[in-house]
ZADO-1210 file (C-alpha; in nm, 4 decimals, padded with zeros to 6 digits):
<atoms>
<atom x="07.9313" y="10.6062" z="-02.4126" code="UNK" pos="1"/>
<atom x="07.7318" y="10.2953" z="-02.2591" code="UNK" pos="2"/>
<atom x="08.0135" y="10.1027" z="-02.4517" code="UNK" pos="3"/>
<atom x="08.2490" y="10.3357" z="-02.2351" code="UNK" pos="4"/>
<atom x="08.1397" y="10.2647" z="-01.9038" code="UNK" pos="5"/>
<atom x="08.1000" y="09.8812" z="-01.9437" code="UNK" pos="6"/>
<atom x="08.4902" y="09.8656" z="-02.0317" code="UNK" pos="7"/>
<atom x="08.5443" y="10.0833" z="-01.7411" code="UNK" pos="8"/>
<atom x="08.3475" y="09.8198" z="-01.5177" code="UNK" pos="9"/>
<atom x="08.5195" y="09.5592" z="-01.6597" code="UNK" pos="10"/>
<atom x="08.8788" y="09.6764" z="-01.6395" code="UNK" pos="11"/>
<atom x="08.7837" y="09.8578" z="-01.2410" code="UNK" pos="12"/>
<atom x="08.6327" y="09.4488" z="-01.2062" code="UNK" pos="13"/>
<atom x="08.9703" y="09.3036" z="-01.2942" code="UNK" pos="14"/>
<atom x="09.2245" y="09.5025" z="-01.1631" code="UNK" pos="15"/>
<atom x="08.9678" y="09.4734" z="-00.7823" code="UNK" pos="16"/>
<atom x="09.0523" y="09.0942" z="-00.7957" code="UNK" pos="17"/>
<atom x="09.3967" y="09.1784" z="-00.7887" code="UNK" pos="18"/>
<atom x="09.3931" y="09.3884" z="-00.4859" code="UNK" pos="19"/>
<atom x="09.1560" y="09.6295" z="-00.2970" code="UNK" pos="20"/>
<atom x="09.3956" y="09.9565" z="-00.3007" code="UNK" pos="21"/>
<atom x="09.2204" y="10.2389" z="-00.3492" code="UNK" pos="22"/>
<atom x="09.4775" y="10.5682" z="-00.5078" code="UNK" pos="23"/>
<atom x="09.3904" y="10.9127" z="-00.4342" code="UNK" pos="24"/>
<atom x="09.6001" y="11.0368" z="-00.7465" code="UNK" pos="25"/>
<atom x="09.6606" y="10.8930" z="-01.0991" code="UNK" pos="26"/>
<atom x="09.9960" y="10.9702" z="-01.2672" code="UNK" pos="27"/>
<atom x="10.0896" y="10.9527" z="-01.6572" code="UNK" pos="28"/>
<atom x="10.4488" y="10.9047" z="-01.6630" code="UNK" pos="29"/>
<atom x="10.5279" y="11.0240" z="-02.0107" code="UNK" pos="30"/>
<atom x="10.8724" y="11.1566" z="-02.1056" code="UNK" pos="31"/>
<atom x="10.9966" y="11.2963" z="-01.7914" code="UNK" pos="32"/>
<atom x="10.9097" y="11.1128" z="-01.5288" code="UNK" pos="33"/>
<atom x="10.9268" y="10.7681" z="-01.6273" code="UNK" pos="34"/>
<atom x="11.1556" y="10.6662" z="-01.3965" code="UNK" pos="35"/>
<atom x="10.9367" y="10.7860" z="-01.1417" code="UNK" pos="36"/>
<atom x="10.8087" y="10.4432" z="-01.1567" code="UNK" pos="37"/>
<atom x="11.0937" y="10.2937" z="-00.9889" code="UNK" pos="38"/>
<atom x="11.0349" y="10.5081" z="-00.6883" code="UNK" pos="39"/>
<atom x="10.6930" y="10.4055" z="-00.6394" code="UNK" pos="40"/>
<atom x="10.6559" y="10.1693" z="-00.3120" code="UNK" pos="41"/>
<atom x="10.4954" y="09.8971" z="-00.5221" code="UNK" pos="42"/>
<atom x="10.1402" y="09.7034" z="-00.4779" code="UNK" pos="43"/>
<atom x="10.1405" y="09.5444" z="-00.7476" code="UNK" pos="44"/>
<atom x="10.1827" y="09.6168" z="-01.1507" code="UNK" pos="45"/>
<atom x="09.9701" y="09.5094" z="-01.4252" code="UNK" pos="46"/>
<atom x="10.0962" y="09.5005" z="-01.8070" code="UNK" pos="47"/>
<atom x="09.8079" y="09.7164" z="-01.9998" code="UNK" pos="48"/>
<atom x="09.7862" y="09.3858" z="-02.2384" code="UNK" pos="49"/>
<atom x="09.6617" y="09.1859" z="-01.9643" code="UNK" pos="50"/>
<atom x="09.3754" y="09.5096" z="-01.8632" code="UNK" pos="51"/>
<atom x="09.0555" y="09.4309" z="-02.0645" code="UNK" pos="52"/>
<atom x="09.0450" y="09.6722" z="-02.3163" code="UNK" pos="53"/>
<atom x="09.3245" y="09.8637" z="-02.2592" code="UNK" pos="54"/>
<atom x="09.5855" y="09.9669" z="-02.6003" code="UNK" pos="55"/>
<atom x="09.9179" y="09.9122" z="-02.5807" code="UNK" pos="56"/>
<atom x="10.1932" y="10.1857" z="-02.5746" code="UNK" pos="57"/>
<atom x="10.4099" y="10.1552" z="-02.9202" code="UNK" pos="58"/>
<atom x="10.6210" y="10.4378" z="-02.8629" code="UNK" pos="59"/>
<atom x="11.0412" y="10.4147" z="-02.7637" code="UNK" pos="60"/>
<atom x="11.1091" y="10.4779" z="-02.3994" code="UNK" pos="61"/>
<atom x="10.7239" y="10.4263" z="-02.2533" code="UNK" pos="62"/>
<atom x="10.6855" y="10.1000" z="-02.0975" code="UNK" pos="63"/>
<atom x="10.3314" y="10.0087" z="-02.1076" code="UNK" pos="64"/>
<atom x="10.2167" y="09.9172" z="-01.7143" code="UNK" pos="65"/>
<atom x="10.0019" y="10.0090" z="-01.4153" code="UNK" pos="66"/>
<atom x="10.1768" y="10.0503" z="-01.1211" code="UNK" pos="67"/>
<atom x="09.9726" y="10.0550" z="-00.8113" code="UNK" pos="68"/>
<atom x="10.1756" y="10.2069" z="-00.4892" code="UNK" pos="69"/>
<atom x="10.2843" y="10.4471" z="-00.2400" code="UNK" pos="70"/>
<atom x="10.4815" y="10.7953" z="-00.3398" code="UNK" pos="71"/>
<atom x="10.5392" y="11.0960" z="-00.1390" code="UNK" pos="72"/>
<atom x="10.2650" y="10.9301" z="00.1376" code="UNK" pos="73"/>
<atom x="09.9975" y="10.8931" z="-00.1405" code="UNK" pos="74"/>
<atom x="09.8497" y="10.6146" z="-00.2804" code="UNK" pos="75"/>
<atom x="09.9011" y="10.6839" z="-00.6217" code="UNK" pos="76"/>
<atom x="09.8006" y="10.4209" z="-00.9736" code="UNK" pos="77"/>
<atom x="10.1041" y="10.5373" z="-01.2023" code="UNK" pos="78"/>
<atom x="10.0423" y="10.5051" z="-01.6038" code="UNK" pos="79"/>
<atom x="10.4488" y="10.4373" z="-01.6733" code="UNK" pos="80"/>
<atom x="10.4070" y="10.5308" z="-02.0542" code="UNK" pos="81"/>
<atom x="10.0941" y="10.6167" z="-02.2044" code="UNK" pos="82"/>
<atom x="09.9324" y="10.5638" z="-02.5818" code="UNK" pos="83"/>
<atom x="09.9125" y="10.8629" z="-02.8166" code="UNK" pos="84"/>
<atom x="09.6398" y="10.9632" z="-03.0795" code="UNK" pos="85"/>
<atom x="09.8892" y="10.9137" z="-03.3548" code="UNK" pos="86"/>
<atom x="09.9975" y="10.5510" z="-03.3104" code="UNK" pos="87"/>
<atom x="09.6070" y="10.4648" z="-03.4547" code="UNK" pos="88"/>
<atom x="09.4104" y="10.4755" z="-03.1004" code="UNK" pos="89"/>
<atom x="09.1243" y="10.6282" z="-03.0864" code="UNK" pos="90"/>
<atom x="09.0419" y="10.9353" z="-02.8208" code="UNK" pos="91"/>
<atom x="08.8177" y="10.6881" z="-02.5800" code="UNK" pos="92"/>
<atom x="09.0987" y="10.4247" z="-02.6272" code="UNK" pos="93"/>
<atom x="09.3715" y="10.6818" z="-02.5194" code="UNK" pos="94"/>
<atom x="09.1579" y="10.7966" z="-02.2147" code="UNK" pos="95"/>
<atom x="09.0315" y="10.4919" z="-02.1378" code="UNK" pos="96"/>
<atom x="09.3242" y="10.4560" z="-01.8550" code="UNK" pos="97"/>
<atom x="09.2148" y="10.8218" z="-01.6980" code="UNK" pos="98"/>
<atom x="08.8391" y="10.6832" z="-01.6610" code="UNK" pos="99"/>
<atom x="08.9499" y="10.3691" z="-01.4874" code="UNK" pos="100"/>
<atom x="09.1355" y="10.5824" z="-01.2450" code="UNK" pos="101"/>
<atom x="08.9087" y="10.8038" z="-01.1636" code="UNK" pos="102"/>
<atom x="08.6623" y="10.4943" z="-01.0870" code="UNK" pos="103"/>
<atom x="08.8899" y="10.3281" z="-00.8731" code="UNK" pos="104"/>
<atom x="08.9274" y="10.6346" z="-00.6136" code="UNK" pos="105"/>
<atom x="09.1625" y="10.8626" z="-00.7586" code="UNK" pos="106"/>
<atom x="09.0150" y="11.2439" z="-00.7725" code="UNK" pos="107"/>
<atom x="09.3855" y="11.4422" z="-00.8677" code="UNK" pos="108"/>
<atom x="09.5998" y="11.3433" z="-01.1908" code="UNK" pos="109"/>
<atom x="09.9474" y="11.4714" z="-01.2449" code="UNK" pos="110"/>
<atom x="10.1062" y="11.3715" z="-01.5665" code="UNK" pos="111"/>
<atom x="10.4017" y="11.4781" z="-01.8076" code="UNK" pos="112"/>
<atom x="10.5496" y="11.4990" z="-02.1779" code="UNK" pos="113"/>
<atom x="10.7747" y="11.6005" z="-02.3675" code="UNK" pos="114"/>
<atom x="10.7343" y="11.9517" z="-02.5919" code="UNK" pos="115"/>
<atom x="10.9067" y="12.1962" z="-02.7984" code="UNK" pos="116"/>
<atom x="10.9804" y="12.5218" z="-02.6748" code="UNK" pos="117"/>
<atom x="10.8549" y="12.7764" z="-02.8662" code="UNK" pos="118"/>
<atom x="10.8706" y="13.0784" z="-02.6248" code="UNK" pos="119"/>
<atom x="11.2216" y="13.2502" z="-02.6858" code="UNK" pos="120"/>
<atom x="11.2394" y="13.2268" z="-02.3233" code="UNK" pos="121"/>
<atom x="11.2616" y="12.8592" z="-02.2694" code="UNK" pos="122"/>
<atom x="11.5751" y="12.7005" z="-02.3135" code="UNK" pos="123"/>
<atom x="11.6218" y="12.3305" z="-02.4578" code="UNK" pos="124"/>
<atom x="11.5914" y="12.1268" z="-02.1060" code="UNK" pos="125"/>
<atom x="11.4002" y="12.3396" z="-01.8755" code="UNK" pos="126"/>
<atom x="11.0628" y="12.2316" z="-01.6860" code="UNK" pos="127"/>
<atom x="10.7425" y="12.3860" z="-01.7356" code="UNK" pos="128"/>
<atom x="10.4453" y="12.3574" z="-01.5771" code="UNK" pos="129"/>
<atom x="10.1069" y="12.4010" z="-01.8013" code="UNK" pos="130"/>
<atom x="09.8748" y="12.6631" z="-01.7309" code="UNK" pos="131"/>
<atom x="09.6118" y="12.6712" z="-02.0162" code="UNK" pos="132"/>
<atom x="09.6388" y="12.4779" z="-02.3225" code="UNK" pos="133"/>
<atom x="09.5282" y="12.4872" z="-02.7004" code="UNK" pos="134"/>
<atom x="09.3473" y="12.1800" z="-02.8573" code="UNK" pos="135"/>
<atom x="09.4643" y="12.1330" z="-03.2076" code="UNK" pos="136"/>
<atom x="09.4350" y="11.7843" z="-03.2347" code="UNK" pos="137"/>
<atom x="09.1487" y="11.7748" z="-03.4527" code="UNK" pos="138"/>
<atom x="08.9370" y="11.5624" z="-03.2122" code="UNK" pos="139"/>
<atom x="08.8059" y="11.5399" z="-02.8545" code="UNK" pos="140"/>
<atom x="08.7496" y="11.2254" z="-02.6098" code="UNK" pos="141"/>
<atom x="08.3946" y="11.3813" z="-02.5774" code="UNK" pos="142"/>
<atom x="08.2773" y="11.3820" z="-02.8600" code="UNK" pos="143"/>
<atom x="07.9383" y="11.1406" z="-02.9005" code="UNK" pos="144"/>
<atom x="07.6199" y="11.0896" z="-02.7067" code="UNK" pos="145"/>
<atom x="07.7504" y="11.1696" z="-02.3131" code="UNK" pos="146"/>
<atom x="07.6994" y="10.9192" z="-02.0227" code="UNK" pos="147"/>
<atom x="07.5707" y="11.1492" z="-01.7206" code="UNK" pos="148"/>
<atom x="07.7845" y="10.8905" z="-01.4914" code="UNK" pos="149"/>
<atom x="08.0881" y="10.9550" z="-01.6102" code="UNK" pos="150"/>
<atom x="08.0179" y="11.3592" z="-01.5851" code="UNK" pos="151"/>
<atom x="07.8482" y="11.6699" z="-01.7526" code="UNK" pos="152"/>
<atom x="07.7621" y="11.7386" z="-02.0811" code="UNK" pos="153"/>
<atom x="07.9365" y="12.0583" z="-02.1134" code="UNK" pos="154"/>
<atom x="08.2703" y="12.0406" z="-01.8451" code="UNK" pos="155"/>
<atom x="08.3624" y="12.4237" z="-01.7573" code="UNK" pos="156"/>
<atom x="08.7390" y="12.5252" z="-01.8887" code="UNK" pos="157"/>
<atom x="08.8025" y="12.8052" z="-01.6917" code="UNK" pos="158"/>
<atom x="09.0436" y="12.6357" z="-01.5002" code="UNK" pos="159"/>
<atom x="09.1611" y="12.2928" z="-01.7091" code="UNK" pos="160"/>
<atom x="09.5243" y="12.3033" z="-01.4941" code="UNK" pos="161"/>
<atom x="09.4347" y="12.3616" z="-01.1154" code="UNK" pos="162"/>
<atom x="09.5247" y="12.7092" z="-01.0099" code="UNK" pos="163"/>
<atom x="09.6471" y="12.6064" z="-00.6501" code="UNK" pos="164"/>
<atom x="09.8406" y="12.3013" z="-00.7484" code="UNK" pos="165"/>
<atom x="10.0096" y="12.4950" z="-00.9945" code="UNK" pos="166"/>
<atom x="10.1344" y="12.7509" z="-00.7227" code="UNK" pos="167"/>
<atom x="10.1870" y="12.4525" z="-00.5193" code="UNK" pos="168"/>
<atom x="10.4589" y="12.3170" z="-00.7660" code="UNK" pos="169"/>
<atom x="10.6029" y="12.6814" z="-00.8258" code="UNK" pos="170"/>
<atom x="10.6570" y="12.7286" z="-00.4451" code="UNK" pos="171"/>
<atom x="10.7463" y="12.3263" z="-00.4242" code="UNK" pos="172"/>
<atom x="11.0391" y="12.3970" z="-00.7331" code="UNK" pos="173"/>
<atom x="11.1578" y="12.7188" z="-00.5728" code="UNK" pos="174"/>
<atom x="11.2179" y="12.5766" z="-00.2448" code="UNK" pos="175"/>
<atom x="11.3678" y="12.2530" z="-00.3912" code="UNK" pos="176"/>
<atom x="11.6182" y="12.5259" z="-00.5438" code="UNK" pos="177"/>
<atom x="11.4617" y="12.4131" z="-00.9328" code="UNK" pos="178"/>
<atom x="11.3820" y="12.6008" z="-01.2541" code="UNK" pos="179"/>
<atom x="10.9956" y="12.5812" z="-01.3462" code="UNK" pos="180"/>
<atom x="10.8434" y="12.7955" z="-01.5919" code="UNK" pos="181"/>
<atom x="10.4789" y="12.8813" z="-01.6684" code="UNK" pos="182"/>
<atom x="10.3898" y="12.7575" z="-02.0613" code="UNK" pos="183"/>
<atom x="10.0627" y="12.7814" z="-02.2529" code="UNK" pos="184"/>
<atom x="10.0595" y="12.4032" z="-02.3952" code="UNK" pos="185"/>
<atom x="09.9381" y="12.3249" z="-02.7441" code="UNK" pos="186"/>
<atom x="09.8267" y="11.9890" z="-02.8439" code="UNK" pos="187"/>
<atom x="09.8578" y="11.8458" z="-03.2065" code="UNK" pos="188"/>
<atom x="09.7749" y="11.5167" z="-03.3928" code="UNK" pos="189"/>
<atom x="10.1510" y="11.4024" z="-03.4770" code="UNK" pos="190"/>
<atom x="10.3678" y="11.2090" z="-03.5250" code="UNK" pos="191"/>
<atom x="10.5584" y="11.4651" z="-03.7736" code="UNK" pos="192"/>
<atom x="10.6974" y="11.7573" z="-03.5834" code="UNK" pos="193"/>
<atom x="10.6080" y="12.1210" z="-03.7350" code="UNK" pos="194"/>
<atom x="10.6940" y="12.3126" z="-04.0311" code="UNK" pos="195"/>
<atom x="10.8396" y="12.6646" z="-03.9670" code="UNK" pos="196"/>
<atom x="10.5258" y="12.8594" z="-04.0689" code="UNK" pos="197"/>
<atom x="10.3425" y="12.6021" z="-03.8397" code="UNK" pos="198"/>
<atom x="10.5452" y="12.6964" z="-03.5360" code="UNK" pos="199"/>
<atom x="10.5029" y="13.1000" z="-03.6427" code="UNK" pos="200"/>
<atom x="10.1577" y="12.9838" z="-03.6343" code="UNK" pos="201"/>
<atom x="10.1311" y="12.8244" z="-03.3021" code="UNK" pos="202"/>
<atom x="10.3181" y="13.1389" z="-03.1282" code="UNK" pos="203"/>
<atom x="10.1040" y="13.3806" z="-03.3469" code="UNK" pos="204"/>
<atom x="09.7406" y="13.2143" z="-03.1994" code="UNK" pos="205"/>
<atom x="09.9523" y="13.2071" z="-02.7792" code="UNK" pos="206"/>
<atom x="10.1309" y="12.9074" z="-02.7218" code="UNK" pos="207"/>
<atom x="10.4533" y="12.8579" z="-02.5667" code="UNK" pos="208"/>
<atom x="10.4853" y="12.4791" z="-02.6148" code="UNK" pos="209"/>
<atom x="10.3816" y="12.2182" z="-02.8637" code="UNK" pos="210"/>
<atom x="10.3443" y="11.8476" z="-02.8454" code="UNK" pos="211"/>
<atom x="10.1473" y="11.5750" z="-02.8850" code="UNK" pos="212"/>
<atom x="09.9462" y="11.4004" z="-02.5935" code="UNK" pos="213"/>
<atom x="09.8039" y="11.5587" z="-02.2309" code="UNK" pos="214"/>
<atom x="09.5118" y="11.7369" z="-02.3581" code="UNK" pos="215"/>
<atom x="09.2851" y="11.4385" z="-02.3857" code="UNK" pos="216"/>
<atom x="09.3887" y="11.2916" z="-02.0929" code="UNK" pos="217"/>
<atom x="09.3127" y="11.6464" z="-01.9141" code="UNK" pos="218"/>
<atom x="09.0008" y="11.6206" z="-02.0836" code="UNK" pos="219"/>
<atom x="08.8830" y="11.3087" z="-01.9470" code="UNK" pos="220"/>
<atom x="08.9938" y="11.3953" z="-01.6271" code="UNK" pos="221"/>
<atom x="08.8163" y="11.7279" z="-01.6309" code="UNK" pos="222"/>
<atom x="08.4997" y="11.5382" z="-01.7242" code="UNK" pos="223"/>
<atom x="08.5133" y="11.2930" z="-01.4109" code="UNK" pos="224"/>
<atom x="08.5581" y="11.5718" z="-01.1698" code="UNK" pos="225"/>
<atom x="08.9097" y="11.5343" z="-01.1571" code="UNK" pos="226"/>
<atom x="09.1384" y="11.8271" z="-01.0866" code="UNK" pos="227"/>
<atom x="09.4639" y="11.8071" z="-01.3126" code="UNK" pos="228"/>
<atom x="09.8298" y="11.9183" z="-01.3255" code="UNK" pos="229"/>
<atom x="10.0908" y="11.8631" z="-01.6210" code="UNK" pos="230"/>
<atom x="10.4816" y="11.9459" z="-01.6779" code="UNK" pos="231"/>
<atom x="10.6653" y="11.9442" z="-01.9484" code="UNK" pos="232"/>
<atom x="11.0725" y="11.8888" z="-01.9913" code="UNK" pos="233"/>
<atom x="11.1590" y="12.1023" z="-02.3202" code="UNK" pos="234"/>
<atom x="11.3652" y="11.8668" z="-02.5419" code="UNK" pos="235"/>
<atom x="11.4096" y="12.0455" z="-02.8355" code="UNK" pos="236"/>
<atom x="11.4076" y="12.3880" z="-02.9817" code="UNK" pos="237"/>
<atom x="11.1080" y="12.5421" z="-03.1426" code="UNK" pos="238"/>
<atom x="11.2390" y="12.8792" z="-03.3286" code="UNK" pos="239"/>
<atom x="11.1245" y="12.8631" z="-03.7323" code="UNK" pos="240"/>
<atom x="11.4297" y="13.1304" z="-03.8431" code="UNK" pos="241"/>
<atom x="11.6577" y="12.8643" z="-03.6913" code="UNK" pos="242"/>
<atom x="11.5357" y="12.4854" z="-03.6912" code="UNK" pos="243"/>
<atom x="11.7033" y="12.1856" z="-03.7193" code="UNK" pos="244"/>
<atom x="11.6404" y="11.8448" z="-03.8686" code="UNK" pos="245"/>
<atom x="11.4774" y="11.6584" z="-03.5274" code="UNK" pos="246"/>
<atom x="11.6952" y="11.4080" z="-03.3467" code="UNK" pos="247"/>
<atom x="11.4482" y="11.1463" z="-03.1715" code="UNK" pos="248"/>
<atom x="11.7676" y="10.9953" z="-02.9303" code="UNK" pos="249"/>
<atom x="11.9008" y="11.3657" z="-02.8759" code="UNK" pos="250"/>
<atom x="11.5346" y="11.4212" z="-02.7237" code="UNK" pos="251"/>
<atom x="11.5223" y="11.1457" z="-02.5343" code="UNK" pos="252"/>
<atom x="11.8433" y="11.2519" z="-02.4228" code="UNK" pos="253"/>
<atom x="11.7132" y="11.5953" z="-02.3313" code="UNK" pos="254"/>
<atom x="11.4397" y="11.4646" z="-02.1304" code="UNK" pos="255"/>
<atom x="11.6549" y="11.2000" z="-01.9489" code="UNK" pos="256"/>
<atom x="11.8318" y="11.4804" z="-01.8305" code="UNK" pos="257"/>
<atom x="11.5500" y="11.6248" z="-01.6619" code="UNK" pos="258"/>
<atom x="11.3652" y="11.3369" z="-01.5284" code="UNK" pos="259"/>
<atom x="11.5603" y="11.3798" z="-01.2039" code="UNK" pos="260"/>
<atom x="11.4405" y="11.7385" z="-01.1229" code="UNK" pos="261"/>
<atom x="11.0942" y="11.6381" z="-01.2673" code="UNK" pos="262"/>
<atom x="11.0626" y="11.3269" z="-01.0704" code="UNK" pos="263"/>
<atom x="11.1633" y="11.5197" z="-00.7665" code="UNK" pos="264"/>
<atom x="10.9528" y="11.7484" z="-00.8134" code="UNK" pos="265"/>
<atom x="10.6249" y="11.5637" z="-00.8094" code="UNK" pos="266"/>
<atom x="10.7557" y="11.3292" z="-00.5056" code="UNK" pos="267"/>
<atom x="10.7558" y="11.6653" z="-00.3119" code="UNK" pos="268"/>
<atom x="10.4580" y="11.7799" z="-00.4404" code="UNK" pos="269"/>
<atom x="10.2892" y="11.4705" z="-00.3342" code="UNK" pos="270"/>
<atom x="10.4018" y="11.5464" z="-00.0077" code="UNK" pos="271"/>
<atom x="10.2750" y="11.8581" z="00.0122" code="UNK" pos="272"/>
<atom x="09.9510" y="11.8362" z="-00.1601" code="UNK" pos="273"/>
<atom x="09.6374" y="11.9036" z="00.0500" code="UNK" pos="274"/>
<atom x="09.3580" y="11.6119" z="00.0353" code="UNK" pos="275"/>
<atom x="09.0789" y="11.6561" z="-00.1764" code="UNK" pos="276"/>
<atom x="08.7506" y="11.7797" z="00.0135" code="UNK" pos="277"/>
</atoms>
């Protein structure tokens, strides 16, 4: 973890000579909110190849940039894309982003993905908002000896997704006049989507939604003291009785379709969202 927090330094060191802005919240812009990017009064931006140490996002439709700016009257550092477990990072590499946040002022994250709906209740383009989530992955950012600096041995996970932003967005989405649903999120490794008994599995052990990135991010986050708050646009369909070969552009699609209520929806938010004492 010493070999952690000297990449921290040295990224926090390199972005400082750039500019002195200090964010109060981080965003991942992952599918769903993307475009959120483009709404952000700008700073500056820095490509993540040009951040020491930071990987760089592989995956169609996430640009790979910081975005330092204004939204909603908040400073805010935007990740517009982020890296996932399965294109070869490793957890500290994928979280490596979070930490850098966190140590350059920012003590709220709000991020997004894209999932498959496994409730029978959620419909193929709805929003969700995650309450609890499942770690499947197979391996956690905190794993290793721990660095007291960065935070506690053991974080608490009674409440990973914070209770009042998460009413916050629900009264937020029902005064905006949008749909957002409550989902238990699980996490797995990737890339391949699920079998059918895989999915009966997932439902069987409480979740509502499956996909592949947030929960180390949350994790991170968690461990720096940070409180966190994820959606979710469903893209595709989930049910194992009726499943269909998966169509990465009809996805894409999906979630395009729902970035506008998304992005929307966390501009507001932003607005409303009490300061951190």
């Amino acid at each position: 973890m010493n070999e952690v927090w000297t990449q921290i330094q040295e990224a926090v060191s390199f972005l400082r000579e750039r500019s002195d802005f200090v964010p109060e919240v981080g965003l991942i812009l992952g599918t769903g909110l993307g475009h959120l990017a483009e709404s952000i009064d700008p700073v500056f931006k820095v490509p993540y190849d040009e951040i020491p140490h930071f990987a760089a996002s592989t995956v169609q439709s996430h640009h790979g940039q910081f975005v330092f700016g204004v939204l909603g009257g908040r400073n805010v550092v935007a990740m517009q894309g982020r890296v996932h477990y399965y294109e070869g990072y490793s957890m500290k590499e994928i979280t490596l982003p979070v930490r850098v946040m966190r140590a350059l002022g920012a003590d709220t994250l709000i991020m997004s993905n894209a999932v498959g709906g496994m409730d029978p209740h959620l419909e193929t383009g709805d929003m969700t908002v995650i309450t609890d989530h499942i770690n499947l992955m197979g391996d956690n950012p905190l794993i290793g000896p721990n660095d007291d600096r960065l935070g506690v041995r053991f974080p608490d996970m009674s409440e990973p997704y914070d209770k009042d932003l998460v009413r916050l967005a629900e009264q937020t989405a029902l005064e905006l006049g949008l749909s957002l649903k409550r989902a238990v999120y699980c996490a797995v490794a990737g890339p391949n989507l699920e079998t059918a008994a895989e999915y009966r599995f997932l439902r069987a052990v409480g979740a509502d939604t499956v996909g592949m990135s947030i929960v180390p991010e949350c994790l991170a986050a968690l461990h720096g003291g940070m409180r966190v708050v994820g959606f979710s646009a469903v893209t595709d369909a989930c049910f194992p009785d009726a499943l269909k070969p998966a169509d990465v552009d009809e996805i894409i699609r999906v979630a395009q379709t729902v970035e506008p209520k998304l992005c929307r929806l966390v501009t507001e938010l932003l607005q409303r969202m009490p300061a951190r004492t």
